[in-house]
ZAKOLRO-197794 format. One line per field, with one value per residue (C-alpha): residue in one letter; x, z, y; chain. Coordinates in Angstrom, 1 decimal, padded with zeros to 4 digits, m for minus. Each point is the difference from the previous one (the first is absolute). Example, Ala and Ser with C-alpha at 12.3 -4.5 7.8 and 13.67 -1.06 7.14 Angstrom:
// ZAKOLRO-197794
rest	(a, s)
u	(012.3, 001.4)
w	(007.8, m000.7)
v	(m004.5, 003.4)
kette	(A, A)
END
This chain:
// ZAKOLRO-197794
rest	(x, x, x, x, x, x, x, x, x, x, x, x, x, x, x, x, x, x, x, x, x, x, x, x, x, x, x, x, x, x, x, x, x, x, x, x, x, x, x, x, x, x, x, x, x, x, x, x, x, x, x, x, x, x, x, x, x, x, x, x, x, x, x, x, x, x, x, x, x, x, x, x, x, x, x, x, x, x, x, x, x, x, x, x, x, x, x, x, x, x, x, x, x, x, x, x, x, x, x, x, x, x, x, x, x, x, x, x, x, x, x, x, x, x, x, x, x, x, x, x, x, x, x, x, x, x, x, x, x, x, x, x, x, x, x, x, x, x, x, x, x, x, x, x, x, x, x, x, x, x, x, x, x, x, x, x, x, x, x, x, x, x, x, x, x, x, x, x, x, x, x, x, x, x, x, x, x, x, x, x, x, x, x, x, x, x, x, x, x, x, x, x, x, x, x, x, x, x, x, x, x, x, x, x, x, x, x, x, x, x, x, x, x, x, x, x, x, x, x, x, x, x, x, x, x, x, x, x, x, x, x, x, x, x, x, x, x, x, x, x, x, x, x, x, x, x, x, x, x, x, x, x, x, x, x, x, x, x, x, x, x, x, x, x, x, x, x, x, x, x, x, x, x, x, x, x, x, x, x, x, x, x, x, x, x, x, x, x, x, x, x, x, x, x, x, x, x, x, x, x, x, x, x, x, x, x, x, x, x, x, x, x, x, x, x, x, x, x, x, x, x, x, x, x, x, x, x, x, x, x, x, x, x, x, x, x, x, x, x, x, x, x, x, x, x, x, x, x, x, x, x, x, x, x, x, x, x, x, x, x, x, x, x, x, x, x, x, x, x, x, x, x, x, x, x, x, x, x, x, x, x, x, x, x, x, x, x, x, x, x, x, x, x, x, x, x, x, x, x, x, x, x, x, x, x, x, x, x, x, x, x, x, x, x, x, x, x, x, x, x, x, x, x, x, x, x, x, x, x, x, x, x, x, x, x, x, x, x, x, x, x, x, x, x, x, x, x, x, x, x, x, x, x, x, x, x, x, x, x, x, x, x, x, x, x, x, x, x, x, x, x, x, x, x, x, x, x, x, x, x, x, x, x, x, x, x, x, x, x, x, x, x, x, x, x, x, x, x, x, x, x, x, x, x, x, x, x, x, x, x, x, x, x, x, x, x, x, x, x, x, x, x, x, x, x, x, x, x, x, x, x, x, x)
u	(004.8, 000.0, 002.2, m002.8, m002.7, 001.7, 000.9, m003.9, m001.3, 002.6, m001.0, m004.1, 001.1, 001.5, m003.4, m001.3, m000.6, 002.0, m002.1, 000.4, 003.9, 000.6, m001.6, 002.0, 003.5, m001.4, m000.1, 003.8, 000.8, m002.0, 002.2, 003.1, m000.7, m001.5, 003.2, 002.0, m002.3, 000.8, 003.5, 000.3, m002.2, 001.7, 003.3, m001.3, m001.8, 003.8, 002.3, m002.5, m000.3, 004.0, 001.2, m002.5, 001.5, 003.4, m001.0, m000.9, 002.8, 002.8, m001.9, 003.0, 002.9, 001.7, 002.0, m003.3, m001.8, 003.0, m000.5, m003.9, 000.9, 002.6, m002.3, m003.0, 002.8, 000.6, m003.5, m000.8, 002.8, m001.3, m003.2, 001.2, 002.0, m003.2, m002.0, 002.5, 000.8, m004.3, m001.3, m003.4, 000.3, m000.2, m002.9, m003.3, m000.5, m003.3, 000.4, 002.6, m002.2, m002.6, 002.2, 000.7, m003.4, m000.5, 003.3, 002.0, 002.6, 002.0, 001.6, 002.0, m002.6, 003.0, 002.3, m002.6, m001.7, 003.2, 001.5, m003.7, m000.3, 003.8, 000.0, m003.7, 001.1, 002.9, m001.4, m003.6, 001.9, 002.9, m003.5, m000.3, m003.3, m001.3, m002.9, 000.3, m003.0, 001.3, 003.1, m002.5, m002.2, 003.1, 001.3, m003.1, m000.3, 003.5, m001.0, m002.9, 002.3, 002.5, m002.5, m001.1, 003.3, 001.0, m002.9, 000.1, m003.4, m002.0, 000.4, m003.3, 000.1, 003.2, m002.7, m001.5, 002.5, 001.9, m003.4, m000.6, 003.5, m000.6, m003.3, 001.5, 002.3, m002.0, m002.0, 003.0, 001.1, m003.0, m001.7, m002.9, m000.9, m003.1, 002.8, 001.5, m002.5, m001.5, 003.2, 000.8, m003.2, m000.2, 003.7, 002.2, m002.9, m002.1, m003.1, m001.9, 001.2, m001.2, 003.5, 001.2, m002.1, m000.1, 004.0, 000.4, m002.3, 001.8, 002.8, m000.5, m001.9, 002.6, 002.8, m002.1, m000.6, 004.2, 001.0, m002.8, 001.0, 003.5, m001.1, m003.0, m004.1, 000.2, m000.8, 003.0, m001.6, m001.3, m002.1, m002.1, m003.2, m001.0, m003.5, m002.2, m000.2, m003.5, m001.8, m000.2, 003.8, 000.0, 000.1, 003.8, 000.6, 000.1, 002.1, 002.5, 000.5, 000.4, 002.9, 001.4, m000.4, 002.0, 002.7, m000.1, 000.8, 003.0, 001.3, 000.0, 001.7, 002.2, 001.4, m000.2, 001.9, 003.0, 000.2, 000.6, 002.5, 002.4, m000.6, 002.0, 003.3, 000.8, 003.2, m000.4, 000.0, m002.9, 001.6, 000.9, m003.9, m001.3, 002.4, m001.3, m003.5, 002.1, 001.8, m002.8, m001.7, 002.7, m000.8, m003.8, 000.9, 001.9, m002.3, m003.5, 000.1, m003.8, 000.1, 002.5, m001.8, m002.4, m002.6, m002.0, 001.4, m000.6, m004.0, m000.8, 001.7, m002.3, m002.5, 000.6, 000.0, 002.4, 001.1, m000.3, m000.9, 003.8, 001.7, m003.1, 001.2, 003.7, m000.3, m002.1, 002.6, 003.1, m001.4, m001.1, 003.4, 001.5, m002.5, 000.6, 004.3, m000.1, m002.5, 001.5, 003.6, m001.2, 000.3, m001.8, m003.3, m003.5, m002.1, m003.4, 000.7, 001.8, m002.9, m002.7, 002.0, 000.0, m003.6, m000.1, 001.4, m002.0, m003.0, 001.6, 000.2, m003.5, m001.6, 001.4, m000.7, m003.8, m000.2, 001.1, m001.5, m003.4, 000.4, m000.6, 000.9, 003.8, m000.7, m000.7, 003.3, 000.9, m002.5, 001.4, 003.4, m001.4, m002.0, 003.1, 001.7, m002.6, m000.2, 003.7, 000.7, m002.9, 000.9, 003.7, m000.4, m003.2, m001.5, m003.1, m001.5, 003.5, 000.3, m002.9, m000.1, 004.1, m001.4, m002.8, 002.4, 003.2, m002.8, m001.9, m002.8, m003.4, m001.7, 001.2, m000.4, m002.6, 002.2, 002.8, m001.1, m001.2, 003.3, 001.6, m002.2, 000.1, 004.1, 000.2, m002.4, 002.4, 003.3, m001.7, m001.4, 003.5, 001.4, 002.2, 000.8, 000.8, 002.9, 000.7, m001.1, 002.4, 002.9, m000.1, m000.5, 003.6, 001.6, m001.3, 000.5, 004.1, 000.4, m001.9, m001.2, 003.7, 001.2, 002.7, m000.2, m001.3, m002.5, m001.9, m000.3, m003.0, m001.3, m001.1, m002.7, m003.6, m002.5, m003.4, m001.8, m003.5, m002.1, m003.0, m002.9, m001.9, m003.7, m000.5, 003.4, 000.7, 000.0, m002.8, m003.1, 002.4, 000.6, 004.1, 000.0, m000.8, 002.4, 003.1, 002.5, 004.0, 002.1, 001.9, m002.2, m002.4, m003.5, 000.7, m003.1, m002.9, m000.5, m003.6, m001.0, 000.6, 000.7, 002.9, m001.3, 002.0, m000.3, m001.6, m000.5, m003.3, m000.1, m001.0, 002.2, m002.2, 001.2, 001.5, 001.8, 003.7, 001.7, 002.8, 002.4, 003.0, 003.2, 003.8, 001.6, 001.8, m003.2, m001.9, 000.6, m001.1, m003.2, m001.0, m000.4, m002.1, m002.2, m000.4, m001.4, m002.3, m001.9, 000.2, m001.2, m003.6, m002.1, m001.5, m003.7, m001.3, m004.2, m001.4, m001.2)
w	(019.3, 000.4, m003.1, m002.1, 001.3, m000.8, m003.7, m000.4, 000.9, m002.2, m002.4, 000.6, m000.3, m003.5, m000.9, 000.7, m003.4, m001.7, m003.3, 000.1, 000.1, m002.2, m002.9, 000.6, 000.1, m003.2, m001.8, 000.9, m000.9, m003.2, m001.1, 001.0, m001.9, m003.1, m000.1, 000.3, m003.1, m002.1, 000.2, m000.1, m002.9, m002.1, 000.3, m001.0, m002.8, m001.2, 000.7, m002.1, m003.7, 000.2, 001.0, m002.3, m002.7, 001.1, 000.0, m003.8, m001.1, 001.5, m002.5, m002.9, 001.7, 002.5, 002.0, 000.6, 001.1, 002.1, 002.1, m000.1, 002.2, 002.0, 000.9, 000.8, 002.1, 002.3, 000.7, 000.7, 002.5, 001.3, 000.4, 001.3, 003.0, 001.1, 000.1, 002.5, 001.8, 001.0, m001.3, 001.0, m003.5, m001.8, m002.4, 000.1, 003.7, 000.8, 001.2, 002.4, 000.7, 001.0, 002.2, 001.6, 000.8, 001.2, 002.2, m001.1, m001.5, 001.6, m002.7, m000.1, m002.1, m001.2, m001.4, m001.5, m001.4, m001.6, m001.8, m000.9, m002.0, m001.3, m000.8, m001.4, m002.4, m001.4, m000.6, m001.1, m002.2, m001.6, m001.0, 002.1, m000.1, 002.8, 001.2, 002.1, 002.0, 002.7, 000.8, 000.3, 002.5, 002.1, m000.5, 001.0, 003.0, 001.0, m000.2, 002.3, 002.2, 000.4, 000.7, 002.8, 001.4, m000.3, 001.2, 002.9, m000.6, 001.3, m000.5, m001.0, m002.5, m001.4, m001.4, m001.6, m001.2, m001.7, m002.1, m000.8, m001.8, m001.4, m001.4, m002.0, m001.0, m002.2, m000.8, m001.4, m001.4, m002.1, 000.0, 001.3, 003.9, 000.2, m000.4, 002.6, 002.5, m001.3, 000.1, 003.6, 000.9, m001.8, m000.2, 002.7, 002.8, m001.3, 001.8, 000.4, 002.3, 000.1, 001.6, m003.2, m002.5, 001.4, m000.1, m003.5, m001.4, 001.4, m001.3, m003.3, m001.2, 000.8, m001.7, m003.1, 000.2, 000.4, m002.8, m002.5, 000.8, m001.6, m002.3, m001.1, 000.1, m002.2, 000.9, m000.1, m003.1, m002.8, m002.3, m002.3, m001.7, 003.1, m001.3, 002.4, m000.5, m001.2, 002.5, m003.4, 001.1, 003.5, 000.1, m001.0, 002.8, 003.0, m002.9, 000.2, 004.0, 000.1, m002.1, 001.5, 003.2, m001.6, m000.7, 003.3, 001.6, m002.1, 000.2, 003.9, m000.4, m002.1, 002.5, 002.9, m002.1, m001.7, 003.8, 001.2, m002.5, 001.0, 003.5, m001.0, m000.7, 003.2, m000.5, m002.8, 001.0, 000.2, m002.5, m002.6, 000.2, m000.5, m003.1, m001.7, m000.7, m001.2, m002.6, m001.3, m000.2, m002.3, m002.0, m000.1, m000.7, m003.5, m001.0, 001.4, 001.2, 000.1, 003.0, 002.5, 003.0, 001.7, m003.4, 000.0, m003.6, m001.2, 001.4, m001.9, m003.2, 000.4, 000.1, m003.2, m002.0, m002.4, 001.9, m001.2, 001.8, 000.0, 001.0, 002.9, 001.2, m000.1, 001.6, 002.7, 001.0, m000.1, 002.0, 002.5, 000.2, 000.1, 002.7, 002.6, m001.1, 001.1, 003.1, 001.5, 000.2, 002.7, m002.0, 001.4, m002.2, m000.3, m002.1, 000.4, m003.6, m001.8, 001.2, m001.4, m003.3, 000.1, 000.4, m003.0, m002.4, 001.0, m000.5, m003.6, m001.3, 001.7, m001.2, m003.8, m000.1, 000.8, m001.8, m003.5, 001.0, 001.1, m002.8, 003.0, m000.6, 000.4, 002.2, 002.9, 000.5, 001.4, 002.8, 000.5, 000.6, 002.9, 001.9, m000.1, 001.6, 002.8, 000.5, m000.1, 002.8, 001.5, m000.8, 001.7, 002.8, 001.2, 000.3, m002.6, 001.3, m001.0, m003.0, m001.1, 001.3, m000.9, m003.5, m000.5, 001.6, m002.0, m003.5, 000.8, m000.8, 001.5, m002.6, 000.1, 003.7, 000.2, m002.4, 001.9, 002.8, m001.7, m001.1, 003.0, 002.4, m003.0, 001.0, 003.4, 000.3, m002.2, 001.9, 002.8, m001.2, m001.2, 003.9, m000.9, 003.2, m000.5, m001.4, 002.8, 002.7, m001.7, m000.4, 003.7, 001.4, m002.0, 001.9, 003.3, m000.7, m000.9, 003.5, 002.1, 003.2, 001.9, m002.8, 001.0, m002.6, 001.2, m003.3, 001.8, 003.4, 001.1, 002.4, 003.6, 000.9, 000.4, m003.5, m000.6, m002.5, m001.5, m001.3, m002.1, 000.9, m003.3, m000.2, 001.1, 001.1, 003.1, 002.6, m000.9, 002.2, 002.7, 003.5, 000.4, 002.8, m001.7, m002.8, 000.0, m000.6, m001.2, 003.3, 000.2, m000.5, 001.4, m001.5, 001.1, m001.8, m002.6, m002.7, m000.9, m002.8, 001.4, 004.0, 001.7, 002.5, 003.2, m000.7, 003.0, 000.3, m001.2, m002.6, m003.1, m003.3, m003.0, m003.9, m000.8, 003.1, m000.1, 003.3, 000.9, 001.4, 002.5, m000.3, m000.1, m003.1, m000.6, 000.2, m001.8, m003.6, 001.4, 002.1, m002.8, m002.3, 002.6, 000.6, m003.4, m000.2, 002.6, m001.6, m003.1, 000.2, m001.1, 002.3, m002.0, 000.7, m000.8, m000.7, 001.3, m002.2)
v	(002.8, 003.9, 000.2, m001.9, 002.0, 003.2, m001.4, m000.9, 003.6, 001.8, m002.2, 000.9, 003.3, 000.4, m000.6, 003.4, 001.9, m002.6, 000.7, 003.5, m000.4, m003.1, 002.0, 003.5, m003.2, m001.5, 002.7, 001.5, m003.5, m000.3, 003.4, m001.6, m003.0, 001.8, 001.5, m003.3, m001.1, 002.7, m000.2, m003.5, m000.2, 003.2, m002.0, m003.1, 001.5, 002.0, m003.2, m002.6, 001.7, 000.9, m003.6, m001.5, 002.2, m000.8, m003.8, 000.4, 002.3, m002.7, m002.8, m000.7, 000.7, m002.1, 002.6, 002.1, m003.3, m000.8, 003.2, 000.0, m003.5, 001.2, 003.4, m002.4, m002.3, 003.1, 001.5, m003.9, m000.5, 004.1, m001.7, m003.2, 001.8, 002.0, m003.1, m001.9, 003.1, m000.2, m002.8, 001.7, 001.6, m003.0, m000.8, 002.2, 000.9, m000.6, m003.2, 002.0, 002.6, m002.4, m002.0, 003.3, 000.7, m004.0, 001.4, m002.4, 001.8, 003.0, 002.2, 003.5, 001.8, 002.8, m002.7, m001.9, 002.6, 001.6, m003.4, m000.8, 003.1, 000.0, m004.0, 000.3, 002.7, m001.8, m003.0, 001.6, 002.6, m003.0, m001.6, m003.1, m001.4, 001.0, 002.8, 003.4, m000.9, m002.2, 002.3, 002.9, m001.7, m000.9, 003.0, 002.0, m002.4, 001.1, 003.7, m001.1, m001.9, 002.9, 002.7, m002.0, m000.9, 003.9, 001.2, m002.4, m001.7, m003.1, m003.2, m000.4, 003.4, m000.9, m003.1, 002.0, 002.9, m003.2, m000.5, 003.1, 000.2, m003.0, 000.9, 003.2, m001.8, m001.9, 003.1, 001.7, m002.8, m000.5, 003.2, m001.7, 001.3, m002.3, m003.1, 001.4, m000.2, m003.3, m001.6, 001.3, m001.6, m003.4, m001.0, 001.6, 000.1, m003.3, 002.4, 002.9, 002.4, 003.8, 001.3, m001.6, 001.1, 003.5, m000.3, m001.7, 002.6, 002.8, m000.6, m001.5, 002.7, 002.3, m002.4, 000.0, 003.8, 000.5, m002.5, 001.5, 003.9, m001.3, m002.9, 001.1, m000.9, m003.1, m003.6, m002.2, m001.8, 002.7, m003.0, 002.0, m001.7, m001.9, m002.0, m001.3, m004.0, m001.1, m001.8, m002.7, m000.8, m000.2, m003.7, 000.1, 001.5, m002.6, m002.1, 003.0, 000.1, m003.6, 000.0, 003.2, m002.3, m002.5, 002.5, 001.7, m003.5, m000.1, 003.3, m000.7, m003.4, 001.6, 002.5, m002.3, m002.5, 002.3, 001.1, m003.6, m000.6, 003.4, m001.4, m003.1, 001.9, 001.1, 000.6, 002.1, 004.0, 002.1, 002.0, m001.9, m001.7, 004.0, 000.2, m003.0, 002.0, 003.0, m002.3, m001.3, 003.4, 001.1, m003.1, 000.9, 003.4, m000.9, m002.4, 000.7, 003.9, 000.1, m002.3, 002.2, 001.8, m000.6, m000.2, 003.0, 000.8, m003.8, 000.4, 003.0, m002.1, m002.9, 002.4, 001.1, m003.4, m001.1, m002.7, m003.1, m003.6, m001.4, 003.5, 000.0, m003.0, 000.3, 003.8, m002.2, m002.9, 002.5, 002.2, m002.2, m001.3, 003.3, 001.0, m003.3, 000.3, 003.4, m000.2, m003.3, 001.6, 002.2, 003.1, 002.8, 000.2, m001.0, m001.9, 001.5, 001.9, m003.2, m002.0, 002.3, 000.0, m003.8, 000.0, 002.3, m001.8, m003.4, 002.3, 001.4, m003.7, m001.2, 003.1, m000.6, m003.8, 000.5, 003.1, m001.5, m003.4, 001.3, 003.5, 001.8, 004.0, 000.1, 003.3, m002.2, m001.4, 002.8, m000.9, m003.9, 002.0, 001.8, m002.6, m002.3, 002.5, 000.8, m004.4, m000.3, 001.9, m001.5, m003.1, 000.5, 002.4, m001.5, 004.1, 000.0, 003.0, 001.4, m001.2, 001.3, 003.7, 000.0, m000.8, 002.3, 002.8, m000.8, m000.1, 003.2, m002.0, m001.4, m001.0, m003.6, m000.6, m002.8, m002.1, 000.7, m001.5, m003.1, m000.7, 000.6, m002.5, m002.6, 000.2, 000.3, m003.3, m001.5, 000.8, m001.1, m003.0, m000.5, 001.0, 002.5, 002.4, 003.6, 000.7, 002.8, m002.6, m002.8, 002.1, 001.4, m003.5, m000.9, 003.1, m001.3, m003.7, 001.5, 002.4, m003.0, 000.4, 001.1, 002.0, 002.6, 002.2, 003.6, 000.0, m003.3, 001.3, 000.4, 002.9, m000.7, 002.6, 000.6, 000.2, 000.1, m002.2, 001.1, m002.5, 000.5, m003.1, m001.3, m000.5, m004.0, m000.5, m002.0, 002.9, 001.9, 000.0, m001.8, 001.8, 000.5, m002.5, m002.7, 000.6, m002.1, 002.5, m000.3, 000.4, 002.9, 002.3, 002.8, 000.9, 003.9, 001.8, m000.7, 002.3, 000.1, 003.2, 002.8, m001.0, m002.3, m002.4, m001.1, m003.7, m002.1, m004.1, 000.9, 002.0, m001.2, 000.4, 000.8, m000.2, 003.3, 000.5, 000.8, m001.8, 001.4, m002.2, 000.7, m002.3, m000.7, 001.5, m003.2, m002.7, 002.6, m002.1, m002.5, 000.9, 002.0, m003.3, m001.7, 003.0, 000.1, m003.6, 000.8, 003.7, m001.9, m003.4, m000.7, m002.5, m002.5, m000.7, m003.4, 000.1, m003.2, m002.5)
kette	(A, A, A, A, A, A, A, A, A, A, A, A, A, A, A, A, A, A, A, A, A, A, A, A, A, A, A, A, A, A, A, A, A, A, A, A, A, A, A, A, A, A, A, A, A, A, A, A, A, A, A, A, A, A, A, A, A, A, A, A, A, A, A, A, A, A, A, A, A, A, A, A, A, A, A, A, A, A, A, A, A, A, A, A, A, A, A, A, A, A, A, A, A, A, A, A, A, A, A, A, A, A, A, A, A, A, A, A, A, A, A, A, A, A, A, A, A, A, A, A, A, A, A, A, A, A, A, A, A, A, A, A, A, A, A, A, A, A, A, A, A, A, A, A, A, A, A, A, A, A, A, A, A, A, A, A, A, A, A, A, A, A, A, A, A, A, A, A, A, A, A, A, A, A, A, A, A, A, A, A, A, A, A, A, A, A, A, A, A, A, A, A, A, A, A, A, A, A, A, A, A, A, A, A, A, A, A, A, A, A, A, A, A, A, A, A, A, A, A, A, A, A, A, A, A, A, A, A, A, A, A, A, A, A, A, A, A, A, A, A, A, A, A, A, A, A, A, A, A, A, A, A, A, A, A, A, A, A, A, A, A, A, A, A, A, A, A, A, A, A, A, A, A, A, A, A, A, A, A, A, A, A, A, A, A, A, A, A, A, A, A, A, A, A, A, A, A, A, A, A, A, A, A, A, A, A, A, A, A, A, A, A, A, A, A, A, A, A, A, A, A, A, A, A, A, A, A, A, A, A, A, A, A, A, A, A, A, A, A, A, A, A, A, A, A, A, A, A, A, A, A, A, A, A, A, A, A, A, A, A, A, A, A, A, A, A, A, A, A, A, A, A, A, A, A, A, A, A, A, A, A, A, A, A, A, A, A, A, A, A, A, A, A, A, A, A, A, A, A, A, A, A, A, A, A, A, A, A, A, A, A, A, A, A, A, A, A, A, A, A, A, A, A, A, A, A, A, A, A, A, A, A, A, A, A, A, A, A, A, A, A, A, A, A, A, A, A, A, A, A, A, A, A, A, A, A, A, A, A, A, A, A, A, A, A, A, A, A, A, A, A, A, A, A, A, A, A, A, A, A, A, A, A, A, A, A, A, A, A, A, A, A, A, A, A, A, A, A, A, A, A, A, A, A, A, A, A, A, A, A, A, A, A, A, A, A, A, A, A, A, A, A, A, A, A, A, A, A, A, A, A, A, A)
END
């Protein structure tokens, strides 16, 4: 009893000046992982022009092509060896990075960050489709996780520090820091928390700073001749996000599908599934070069016309293809970029059909190509406020904000309508659903220590204006302190919680996944008042 006593207080303590020293961590960790970024993204950006040249050159002869495979073969079985060595490493990461935060999942941060950056720039730099972004955020969060464990933190800061790498990671990724943040907040926290905004932004700004001292000021995407859409024309745009909705529910389907069907050869090696995207990207490379990488170079062609309806739509299905081939073998890489390129090009041919239909200026397809982007990734991820910010950072432009947004609730309501769940969400409950509940592997261990959860109670939700005794609360849990503006209340039976109050909650690192959802239900479900008749 004296033991758990002693584990609460030390707990209570870590609190003291907790801000002041999260944001002097963040920002060692946002230079770390600004430095991670640069690397990673300097070797990418070497590896992808020569192998694509290398890809064309072997076209006409059948030796050449017979080595181009046999080259491929090795990096995929390279690959393919990392990936069973820590399966951790496998896919994006962010569904692993937010299983570790749900402490679910107990990894060795060194080894995973290592292979993640080694198997990442293989696969990235061979051409596989496949995106930097989700690799960065796993690999920030492992810079996070390791200055923790070296610096012998809390189990409640290391929560945080994990977020905060994951969160420059994104911003480094993307050059956008306000992603960062946003994305820290929406899809890896589901809440508002001022420990990790304070954190996010801390770090993320200092990402971005690191990556552009190297890389340079520029937004990832340099469109020139961006044209405000008339107001005339905004009635296209709920037509657009609901069938970027429709293709966001089958990009997801898609992944979740191709994964289902490498799960059915179990007997086949993780290697040799990891080399079948490298064969095909050797394929792609000496047929359709365009469509290797991750698609930054294929956006800023689409951008440019000359494309026409057919090509649209075969660079469309091939790349999807390519995309789910590559991401359901496990090999480390993302999709956040292949998605937005995907979105792209359904925007390129909407944009075209309604612009020669409708003899709408042809200068406004460019605009259809970005708010398809923006709604895919809403569409997928489930993260609008994301999309958009991610967007308007990744543009360097403002001007078309309102009609971004238009676009992007038009597809969210229609993936929902449509019940498709986050992809992040779906593809960490498959990694669950594979360790199960008694799973001996040391990456699905969970932690048995103390945390505390913060929870944020919304205006007309079922708590609010209720005293804390007569609140049903989860078991397993201790209502330790009220956060209320400036102050911190000691909570009593009769104090009364209040919508935008932060309850900070005491409980078992190992329940905390669970307690957390239940809380949740409770700060944010609305009562329903009926009127009387």
């Amino acid at each position: 009893m004296q033991d758990k006593k002693d584990s609460t207080i030390e707990v209570m303590k870590v609190r003291n000046n907790l801000k002041l020293r999260l944001i002097f961590e963040s920002i060692c960790i946002g230079l770390f992982a600004g430095l991670i970024m640069v690397l990673n993204r300097v070797l990418i950006d070497k590896m992808l022009p020569k192998m694509t040249s290398i890809y064309e050159g072997a076209k006409g002869s059948i030796w050449n092509i017979a080595l181009v495979f046999a080259v491929l073969i090795i990096m995929g079985y390279i690959v393919g060896v990392m990936v069973r060595k820590d399966g951790m490493i496998s896919g994006s990461g962010i569904p692993q990075v937010e299983g570790i935060l749900m402490r679910r999942f107990e990894v060795n941060w060194l080894r995973v960050l290592i292979l993640k950056f080694l198997g990442g720039t293989i696969a990235l730099g061979a051409g596989l489709s496949l995106g930097r972004e989700g690799p960065s955020v796993q690999m920030g969060a492992s810079i996070g996780q390791g200055f923790s464990k070296v610096c012998n933190r809390s189990n409640i800061e290391d929560k945080f520090l994990i977020t905060s790498g994951a969160a420059a990671g994104i911003a480094g990724a993307f050059n956008a820091p306000l992603s960062g943040v946003i994305f820290a907040l929406e899809e890896v926290h589901k809440n508002f928390s001022p420990l990790v905004l304070l954190s996010a932004m801390a770090s993320s700004i200092v990402a971005d700073f690191t990556v552009k001292q190297f890389l340079g000021l520029g937004p990832a995407f340099g469109f020139n001749g961006i044209s405000a859409l008339p107001l005339g024309y905004y009635w296209l745009l709920p037509i657009l996000g609901i069938i970027v909705g429709f293709s966001g529910m089958i990009f997801c389907k898609g992944i979740l599908n191709t994964q289902d069907i490498y799960d059915k050869f179990k007997k086949m090696p993780t290697e040799v599934k990891v080399i079948i995207p490298f064969i095909l990207t050797g394929i792609i490379g000496m047929t359709l070069p365009i469509l290797l990488g991750g698609g930054h170079g294929l956006i800023m062609s689409i951008s440019e016309g000359g494309y026409t309806i057919k090509m649209l739509i075969l660079l469309l299905l091939v790349k999807f293809l390519f995309t789910i081939i590559a991401f359901g073998s496990g090999t480390p890489g993302g999709i956040f970029f292949p998605l937005l390129v995907l979105g792209a090009l359904v925007g390129d041919i909407f944009g075209i059909l309604v612009c020669k239909g409708l003899k709408i200026p042809d200068v406004y397809i460019l605009n259809f190509i970005i708010f398809a982007m923006a709604a895919h990734f809403a569409a997928i991820v489930k993260a609008p406020i994301t999309g958009i910010v991610l967007i308007t950072e990744m543009t360097g432009s403002f001007e078309h904000l309102l009609a971004l947004t238009i676009v992007v609730i038009a597809a969210y309501v229609t993936s929902d309508l449509l019940r498709n769940e986050p992809i992040y969400e779906s593809l960490l409950e498959r990694r669950l659903k594979k360790c199960g509940d008694k799973c001996d592997d040391e990456s699905c261990k969970a932690y048995v220590k103390k945390t505390l959860l913060e929870l944020a109670v919304f205006m007309g939700s079922h708590i609010e204006g209720k005293k804390i005794k007569d609140i049903t609360w989860p078991r397993d849990c201790l209502i330790v302190a009220i956060k209320r503006g400036g102050k911190e209340i000691i909570p009593k039976g009769n104090t009364e919680i209040i919508a935008g109050d932060f309850i900070v909650v005491l409980v078992d690192d190992n329940k905390a996944a669970d307690v957390l959802v239940r809380l949740q239900e409770l700060s944010t479900e609305v009562n329903v008042i009926q009127n009387d008749l």
